[in-house]
N, C-alpha and C positions, 0 to 999 in steps of 0.2 A: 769663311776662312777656318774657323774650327772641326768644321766637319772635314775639310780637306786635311788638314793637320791629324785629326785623328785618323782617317785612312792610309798616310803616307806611312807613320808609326806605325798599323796594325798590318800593312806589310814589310816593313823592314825587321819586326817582330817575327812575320810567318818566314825572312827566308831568314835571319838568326837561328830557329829551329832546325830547318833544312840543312845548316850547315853544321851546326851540331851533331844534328844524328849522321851526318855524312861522316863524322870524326871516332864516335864510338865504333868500338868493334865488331865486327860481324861474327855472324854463328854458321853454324849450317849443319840442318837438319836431316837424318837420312833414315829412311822406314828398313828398318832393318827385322823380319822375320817377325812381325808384330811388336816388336822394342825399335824404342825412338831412343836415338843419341843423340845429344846435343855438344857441340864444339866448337868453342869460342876461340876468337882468337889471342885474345889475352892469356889463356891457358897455358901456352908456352914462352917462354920468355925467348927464344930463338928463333922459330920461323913459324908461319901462322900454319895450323894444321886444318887441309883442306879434305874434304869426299873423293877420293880417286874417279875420275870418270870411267865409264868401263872399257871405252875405245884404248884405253891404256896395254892393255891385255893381246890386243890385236894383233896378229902378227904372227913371227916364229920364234919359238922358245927353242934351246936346246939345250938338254940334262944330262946325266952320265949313262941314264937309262935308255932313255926313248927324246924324242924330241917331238915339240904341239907347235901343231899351227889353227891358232883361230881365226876364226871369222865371226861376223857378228849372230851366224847361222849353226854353225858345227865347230868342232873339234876334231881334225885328226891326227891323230896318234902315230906317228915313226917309229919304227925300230931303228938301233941304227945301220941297219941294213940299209936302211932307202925305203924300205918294203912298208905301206899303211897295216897295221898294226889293231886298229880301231878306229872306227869312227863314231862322234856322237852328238847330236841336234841338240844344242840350247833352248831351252824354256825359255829361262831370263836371265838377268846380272841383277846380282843386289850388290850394292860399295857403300864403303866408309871411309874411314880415316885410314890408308895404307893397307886396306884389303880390299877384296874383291870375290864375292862368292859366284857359283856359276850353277846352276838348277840345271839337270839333266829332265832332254822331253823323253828319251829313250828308256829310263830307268826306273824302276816302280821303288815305289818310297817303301822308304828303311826305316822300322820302329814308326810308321805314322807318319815321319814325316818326307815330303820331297827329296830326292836323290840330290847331294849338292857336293860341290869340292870348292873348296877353300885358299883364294891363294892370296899371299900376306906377303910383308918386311917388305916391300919393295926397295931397293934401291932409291938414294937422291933420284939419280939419272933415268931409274925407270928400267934400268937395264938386266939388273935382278929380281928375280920373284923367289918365295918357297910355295909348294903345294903342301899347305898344312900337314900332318899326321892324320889319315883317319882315323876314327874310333870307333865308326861303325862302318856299313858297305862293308866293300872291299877291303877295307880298315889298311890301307896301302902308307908307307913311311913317309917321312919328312923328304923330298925333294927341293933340290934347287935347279933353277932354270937360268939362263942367261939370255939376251937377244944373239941371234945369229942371223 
């Protein structure tokens, strides 16, 4: 009878734990360019701050300049003529917290490093982006995009 009492305990103990850590907050981790960020969600007292997934991105942008349509493959580039503009093959996505950078296969690296563009502030709804400022490359302005 004791040995049964003490197994019933050291499971109602093991899912105590389980339920526990079910209740603290989660974090999430994202390899960012050889830096690790970590973001909890206790960090904001308003809404928990998540890693944007990169399918966020997908789609068609349209700006005052040019308008992007990605794919999980390329980039291309409108005028707004209609007319493509550029196009350009993806390496990879690296994301965080409300950005999202994009590694160009097509482009030879700037100062050492990979050819990347930067696009941030999203939108709640997802529905706005900016394309950072570059500072090197192309070193191309601050843009905003819209879904269209």
């Amino acid at each position: 009878m004791k040995n049964r009492v003490s197994g019933i305990v050291s499971r109602a103990a093991g899912l105590m734990l389980l339920l526990l850590a079910a209740a603290l907050p989660q974090s999430t981790t994202a390899q960012t360019g050889g830096n690790r960020s970590t973001t909890s969600e206790s960090d904001s007292p308003a809404a928990p701050a998540r890693v944007l997934p990169a399918n966020i991105l997908l789609g068609k942008w349209c700006g005052e300049t040019s308008n992007y349509v990605f794919s999980n493959q390329k980039l291309v580039v409108y005028g707004l003529n209609g007319q493509v503009a550029r196009e350009l093959r993806i390496a990879r996505f690296e994301t965080g917290v409300n950005w999202i950078s994009v590694f160009w296969a097509d482009l030879p690296p700037v100062d050492g490093n990979a050819a990347s563009t930067l696009f941030n502030n999203f939108s709640p709804g997802r529905d706005v982006m900016e394309q950072a400022k570059q500072t090197i490359g192309d070193k191309g302005p601050l843009r905003i995009f819209r879904r269209c």
